[in-house]
N, C-alpha and C positions, 0 to 999 in steps of 0.2 A: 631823804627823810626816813628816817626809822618806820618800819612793821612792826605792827602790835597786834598780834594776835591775839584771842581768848577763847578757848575752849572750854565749855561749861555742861552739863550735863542736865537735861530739861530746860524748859523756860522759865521765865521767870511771873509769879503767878499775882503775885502780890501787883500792887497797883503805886504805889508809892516808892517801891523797890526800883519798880520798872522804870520812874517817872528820874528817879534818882540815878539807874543807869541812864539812863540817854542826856542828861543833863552831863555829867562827867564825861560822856564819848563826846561829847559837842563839845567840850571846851579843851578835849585831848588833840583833836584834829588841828590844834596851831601844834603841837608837836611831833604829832606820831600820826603817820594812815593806821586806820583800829577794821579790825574784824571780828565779828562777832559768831564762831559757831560752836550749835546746840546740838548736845547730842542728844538721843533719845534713850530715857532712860529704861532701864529692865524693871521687871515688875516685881513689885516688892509682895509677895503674900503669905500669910499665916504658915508657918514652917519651911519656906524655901533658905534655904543656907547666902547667908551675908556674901562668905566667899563667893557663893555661885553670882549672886547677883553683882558681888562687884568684878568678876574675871567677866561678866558679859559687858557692862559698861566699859572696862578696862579693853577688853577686843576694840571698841568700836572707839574709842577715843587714841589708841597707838593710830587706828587707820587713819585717823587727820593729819599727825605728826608730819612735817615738810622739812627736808634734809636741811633746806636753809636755816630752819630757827631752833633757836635758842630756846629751849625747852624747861619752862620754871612751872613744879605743881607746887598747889599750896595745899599745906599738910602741917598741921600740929607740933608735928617733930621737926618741924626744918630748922632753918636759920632766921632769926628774928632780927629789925634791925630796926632804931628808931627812924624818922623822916629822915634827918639827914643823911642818917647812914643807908636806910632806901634809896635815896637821892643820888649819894655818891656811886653804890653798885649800879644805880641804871646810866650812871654817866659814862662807869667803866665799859659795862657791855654795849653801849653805843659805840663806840671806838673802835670794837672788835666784831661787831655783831649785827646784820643788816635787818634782821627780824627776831624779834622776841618772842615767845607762846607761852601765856601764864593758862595753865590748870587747872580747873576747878571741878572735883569731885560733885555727886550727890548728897543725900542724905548721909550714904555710910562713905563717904570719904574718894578714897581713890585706892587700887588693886594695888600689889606690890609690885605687877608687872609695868604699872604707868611709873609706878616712885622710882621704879629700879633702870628704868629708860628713859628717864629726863636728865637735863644737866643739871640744875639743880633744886632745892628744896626749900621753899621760903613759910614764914611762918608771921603771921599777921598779930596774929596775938595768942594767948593759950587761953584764954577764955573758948568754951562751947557756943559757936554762931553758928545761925541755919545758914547751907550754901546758900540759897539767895541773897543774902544779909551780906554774906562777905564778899559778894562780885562787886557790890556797892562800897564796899571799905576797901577793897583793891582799887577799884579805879579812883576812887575817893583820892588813896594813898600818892598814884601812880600820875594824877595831875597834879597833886602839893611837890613830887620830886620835880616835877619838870620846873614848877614856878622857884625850887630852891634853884636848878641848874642854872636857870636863866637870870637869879637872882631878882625874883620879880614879886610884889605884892602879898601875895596870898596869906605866904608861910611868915605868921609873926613869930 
């Protein structure tokens, strides 16, 4: 069975967000083992530099990285794909690929050093979503491909 990784940066604070991840990790677990780690994020304060704060987060999320997987951050600029073309790419990288790692920056995104050291770059939508919001629309997304792969109910 496929590895599904997620590396995210802070927890998730909201109450509704959170209720919405565990709901989609419960119902990913007929397709994929899910993992769920939190990095700790740097401190954001009045005049400290974006870069600094994101090359500290970026140190500590390379340190999770596992030679195994499959390395996907989500970033604005990536590749964007509708359902079924998300569907189709996680069918391909199943085939090839025994663990997945999808990405998920802070507030201010993700360093160039995580963008520049992932396989690749996926992009959910171009609209501005807080990171919390969008762990929810990844896994949201990443249970509708499974039910297209299986060809199963969900995805009308």
């Amino acid at each position: 069975m496929l590895k599904i990784r997620f590396i995210v940066v802070d927890r998730t604070r909201e109450a509704f967000l959170k209720q919405g991840e565990s709901f989609y990790l419960h119902r990913l677990k007929r397709y994929a083992h899910t993992e769920w780690v939190v990095i700790k994020p740097a401190n954001i304060k009045k005049g400290r530099p974006a870069g600094e704060i994101l090359a500290v987060e970026g140190a500590s999320i390379v340190k999770k990285f596992l030679p195994r997987d499959y390395n996907i951050a989500l970033d604005r600029c990536g590749q964007a794909y509708d359902s079924e073309g998300l569907a189709a790419r996680i069918e391909r990288l199943s085939l090839n690929q025994s663990s997945l790692c999808f990405i998920i920056g802070g507030p201010l995104g993700l360093s160039t050093e995580v963008l520049n050291r992932t396989d690749e770059i996926l992009s959910l939508t171009p609209l501005t979503l807080t990171h919390e919001m969008i762990r929810l629309i990844l896994l949201e997304q990443l249970y509708r491909a499974f039910t297209i792969i299986n060809h199963e109910k969900y995805h009308k």
